[in-house]
Steps between C-alpha positions, in 0.01 A plus 500: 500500500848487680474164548440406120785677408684328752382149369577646153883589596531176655340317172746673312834444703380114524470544073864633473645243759359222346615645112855542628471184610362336196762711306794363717428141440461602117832687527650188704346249213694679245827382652623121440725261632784297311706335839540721734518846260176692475455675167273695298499557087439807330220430265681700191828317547434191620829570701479390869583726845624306792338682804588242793681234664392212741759306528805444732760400230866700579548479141277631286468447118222738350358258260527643102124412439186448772247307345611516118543864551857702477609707823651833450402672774567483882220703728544715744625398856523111338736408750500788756661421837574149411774315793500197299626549118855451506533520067278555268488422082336745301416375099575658203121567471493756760508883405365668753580470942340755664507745791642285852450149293760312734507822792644413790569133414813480752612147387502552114884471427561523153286614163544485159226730294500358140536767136146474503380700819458906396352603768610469867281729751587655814622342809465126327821398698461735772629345856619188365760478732697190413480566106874491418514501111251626224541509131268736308405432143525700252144611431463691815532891400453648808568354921253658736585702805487211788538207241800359681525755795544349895723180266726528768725175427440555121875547368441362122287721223512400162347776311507441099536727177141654442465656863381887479415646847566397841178680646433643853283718672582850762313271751545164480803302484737459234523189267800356624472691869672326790612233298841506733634177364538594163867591432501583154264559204522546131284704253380440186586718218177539426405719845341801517396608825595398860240644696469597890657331816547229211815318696463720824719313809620197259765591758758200356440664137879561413515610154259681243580570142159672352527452062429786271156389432375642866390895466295454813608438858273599785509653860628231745586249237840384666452636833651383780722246311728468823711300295508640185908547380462642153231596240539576145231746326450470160495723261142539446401654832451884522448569874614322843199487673421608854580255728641247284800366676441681867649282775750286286750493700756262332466731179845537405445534145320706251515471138291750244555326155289751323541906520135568476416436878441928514349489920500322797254548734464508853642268747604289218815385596447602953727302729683279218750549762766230304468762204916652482456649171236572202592680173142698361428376136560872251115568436432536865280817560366438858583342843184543705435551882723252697593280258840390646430582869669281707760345262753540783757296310497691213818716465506583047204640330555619140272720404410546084541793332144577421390431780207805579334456895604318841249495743455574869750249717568290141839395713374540855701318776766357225786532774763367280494708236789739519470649150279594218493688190176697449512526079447790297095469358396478834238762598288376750661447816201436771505500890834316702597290227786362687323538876698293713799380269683560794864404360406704183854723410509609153225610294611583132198771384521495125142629506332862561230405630220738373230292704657481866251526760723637818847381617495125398808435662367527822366207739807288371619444865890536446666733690541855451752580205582156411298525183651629191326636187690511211341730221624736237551847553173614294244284696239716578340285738723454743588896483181569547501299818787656669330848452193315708647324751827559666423127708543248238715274658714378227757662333508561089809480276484678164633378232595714201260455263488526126222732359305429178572798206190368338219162465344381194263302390556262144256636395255775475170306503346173526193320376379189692219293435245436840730274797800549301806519683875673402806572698595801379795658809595863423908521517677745669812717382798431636403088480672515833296708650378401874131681484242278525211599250143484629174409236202678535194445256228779396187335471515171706170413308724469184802323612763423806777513530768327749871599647696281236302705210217239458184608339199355448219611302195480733246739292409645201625892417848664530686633802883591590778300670724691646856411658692729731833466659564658882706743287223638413571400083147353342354346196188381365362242286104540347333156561204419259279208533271385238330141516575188436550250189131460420523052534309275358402663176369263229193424266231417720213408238506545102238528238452559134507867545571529847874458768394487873825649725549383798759580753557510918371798662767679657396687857439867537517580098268740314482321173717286196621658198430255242701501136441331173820475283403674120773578221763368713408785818295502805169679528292520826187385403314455827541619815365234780401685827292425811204753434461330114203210459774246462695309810852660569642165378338481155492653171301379205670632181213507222402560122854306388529304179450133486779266506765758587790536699570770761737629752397652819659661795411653828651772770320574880503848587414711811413877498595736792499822482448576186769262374513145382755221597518243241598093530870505335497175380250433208343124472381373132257268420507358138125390362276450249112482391341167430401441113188565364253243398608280203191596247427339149551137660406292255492147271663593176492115415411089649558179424325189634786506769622876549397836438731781457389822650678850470466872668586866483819550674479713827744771521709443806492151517814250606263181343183362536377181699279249314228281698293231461161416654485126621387336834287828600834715553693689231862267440763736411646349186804719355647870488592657219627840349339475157107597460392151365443127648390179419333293742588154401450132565101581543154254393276534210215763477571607827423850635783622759534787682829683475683755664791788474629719761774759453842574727729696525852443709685746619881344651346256762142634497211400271144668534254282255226677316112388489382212337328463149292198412366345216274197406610313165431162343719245350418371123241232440 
């Protein structure tokens, strides 16, 4: 019995050998030859695939047809680890070169991909170590993480208009990575996103200007840019991320051409050691956990007002800076911010510091007393420190201050819609005063708030601002959120009777308010909500007159407790109903060549359109606003079949009515 099943396992391995088998040489028949290019076609296209190369040719021209049949695409690994091809000519034809198509090819010198190509995969020029110049069409969207990474005497990239991300990965190189003979590069205005370690050690890389069009700039991107002088952000980016210019150490130049940059994380900017000076755009909120550490060069730092947290050693080991001022709206002031600023003299404390975790002027390395803290004479902070600690190791000079009488707001209240954001700063009385004023927020579900009086409605409901001045004066402003604009309202569907409304669906909304205009006032007719048989998006207004034209308007609203917020704004839709059937269609007299018909008018109605039955399709013929037509220029005792269908227009819009059809006869 063992030894059946035995003979039957062996049967049926020896079945599935010999069907892969089979199936390979089926698989390998599908593939042709046209020279030395292999190919296959795609039986729905008739488009060809070029799969493989044997040949020995240095140059290379991918043929624009194999057999009668057009190439756009280039498999993968066509020419992977190639020492031969020295150039290669792509055709016009081509759209697609995938993943590691000419990897590793280490004699390929120059390419040129052509408008045509829009998609280039990962790693295709990975390795190519003598490729000195590429131009890159403009069809390709997006360059994937290792497309031109390891390039390393690549020092010419043409990128054109139409270019949208520069893509990368955590764990694989960058796009442009090690490409350390590339000394300049140019972006498109039509960039979005430059991804990770996307030009990490492109140590020759001297200058960077990024355009407004990037939001999006990765960990890593320009990392290790040993040669990098001077980069210009544009104004569309919103945080420095971590990493992003670590170890450029030629970095003598920073330019934020935007405001909105509002962080930048950690180790962003570590060891730019060329870096003298660097003024913080005014919307800055954060500077994370070491994100200047080891800028030893750097010796001016200005600070924004606004500015809300610095992080644990944000300035470590910056031994040339002798000076700072710390500005007002700062609150959080973490760990040894300055640990190891040996040189450090003068620190100008605008701030309180509500947030301070311990003595974070300690760790700084400068010898005992040579520090100075200049503060006014109402900082609580630093008070509160010389009550603690009798060893501080710097001394503090007051200055007189100027206390606040009393802080307002503009304003007693105010309504935003969902993601809105105001700047709405509280002032102080005297406008001299030297307090700094710190923002705190209620409910942190409703909105936030920031140090420059920045808030920013983040949920639905109400909740309190309130501003408060280390002299202890306060104020407060009420903060209501309702949602947003309801977008995208319009007439979805209409009917004789019948308006289908149709709008977006907003997120986290209990229902629509939904008006109808009526002797010149709104009236809530309908009241759209997620429990109701109907979609959240839809309403189907019903039981309307024919042919009639109506004004409708709409309002999101969200209840907590108890009370409802409201959509300010108010959207209107102008409509109407289609006609009703044209009735009483009929021949009030013929000839032997036309026969004048006529029909009750339909209330409601713009005209009416007049058809013709010929050649087994109805031939429109005419339009008309009267309620009678002649068909003309027809044969003798000849039966026709006619036809009449109602509009009705409405500025740009016409709805048509149903049709109503009749069989008549000429005269003998």
């Amino acid at each position: 019995m063992d030894r059946d099943k035995m003979n039957l396992r062996k049967f049926l391995f020896l079945i599935v050998v010999l069907g892969g088998f089979v199936f390979a040489l089926v698989d390998e028949a599908k593939a042709a030859y046209c020279g030395d290019f292999a190919y296959v076609v795609d039986k729905n296209t008739q488009l060809a695939t070029i799969t493989s190369y044997r040949g020995n040719d240095q140059a290379i021209s991918i043929p624009r047809e194999v057999d009668g049949y057009k190439v756009v695409n280039l498999d993968h690994g066509l020419f992977e680890n190639s020492k031969k091809i020295k150039s290669v000519s792509i055709p016009s034809t081509v759209k697609i070169i995938q993943s590691r198509v000419f990897y590793k090819n280490i004699n390929l010198k120059t390419v040129n991909i052509p408008d045509s190509v829009t998609e280039l995969g990962r790693e295709a020029f990975y390795g190519c170590s003598s490729l000195e110049s590429v131009t890159i069409g403009k069809g390709v969207k997006t360059i994937h993480y290792g497309t031109f990474a390891n390039c390393d005497r690549l020092s010419e990239v043409n990128l054109s208009e139409g270019l949208q991300i520069i893509a990368g990965s955590m764990d694989v190189e960058g796009a442009f990575a090690n490409c350390t003979a590339l000394t300049q590069i140019r972006f498109p205005n039509t960039l979005k996103s430059i991804s990770w370690y996307a030009f990490d050690s492109c140590w020759r890389l001297k200058e960077v200007y990024i355009p407004d069009s990037v939001t999006t700039i990765r960990e890593y991107a320009f990392a290790r840019c040993s040669g990098l002088e001077k980069i210009s952000i544009g104004k569309g980016i919103k945080e420095i991320p971590a990493h992003m210019l670590q170890n450029c150490k030629k970095l003598h130049e920073v330019i934020f051409r935007g405001d909105d940059v509002n962080r930048i994380k950690t180790l962003a900017f570590e060891n730019c050691i060329a870096l003298e000076e660097i003024v913080m755009p005014n919307n800055l909120d954060e500077i994370e956990l070491c994100a200047f550490a080891g800028c030893t060069n750097i010796k001016s730092i200005k600070l924004n007002e606004g500015l809300t947290r610095i992080a644990d050693q944000a300035f470590k080991d910056c031994i040339s800076m002798e000076e700072i001022i710390i500005p007002s709206s700062v609150i959080d002031f973490i760990g040894n911010v300055f640990s190891g600023c040996k040189n450090l003299k003068t620190v100008y404390l605008k701030a309180n510091l509500s947030n301070s975790y311990g003595n974070p002027f300690v760790n700084i390395g400068c010898e005992d007393d040579t520090l100075l803290i200049k503060a006014y004479s109402n900082n609580e902070f630093l008070k509160k420190m010389h009550v603690k600690d009798d060893d501080l190791r710097f001394k503090v000079e007051y200055i007189e201050a100027i206390p606040s009488r009393d802080i307002t707001f503009a304003q007693e209240s105010i309504t935003l819609q969902l993601g809105e954001s105001v700047i709405l700063p509280a002032g102080m009385t005297p406008v001299e005063s030297t307090d700094s004023i710190i923002y705190k927020v209620g409910n942190k579900n409703v909105a936030t708030v920031n140090q420059r009086g920045k808030i920013t409605a983040v949920g639905y409901g109400g909740t309190t601002i309130t501003a408060r001045t280390n002299s202890n004066t306060v104020t407060q402003l009420k903060v209501y959120v309702r949602p947003k604009k309801v977008t995208g309202f319009k007439d979805a569907a209409i009917g004789i009777q019948t308006i289908k409304l149709q709008w977006n669906e907003q997120e986290n909304v209990d229902g629509y308010y939904v008006y109808k205009k009526e002797g010149g006032k709104w009236k809530n007719i309908k009241n759209v909500i997620s429990k109701s048989s109907e979609d959240l998006n839809v309403c189907f207004i019903t039981n309307l007159p024919s042919g009639t034209t109506h004004q409708f308007a709409i309002n999101a609203y969200k209840v907590l407790n108890g009370k409802r917020y409201i959509s300010s704004t108010f959207p209107v839709v102008t409509t109407f109903t289609l006609p009703s059937k044209v009735t009483n269609f009929k021949k009030s007299s013929s000839t032997r060549t036309t026969i004048k018909t006529t029909w009750k008018k339909v209330n409601g109605a713009s005209g009416y359109v007049v058809y013709r039955y010929q050649n087994k399709k109805w031939v429109r013929l005419s339009v008309t606003n009267k309620n009678y037509y002649t068909y003309k220029n027809l044969s003798r005792n000849t039966s026709y079949k006619l036809c009449i269908k109602p509009y009705k227009k409405v500025g740009s819009k016409i709805g048509y009515g149903s049709i109503t059809t009749l069989t008549s006869r000429t005269s003998k």
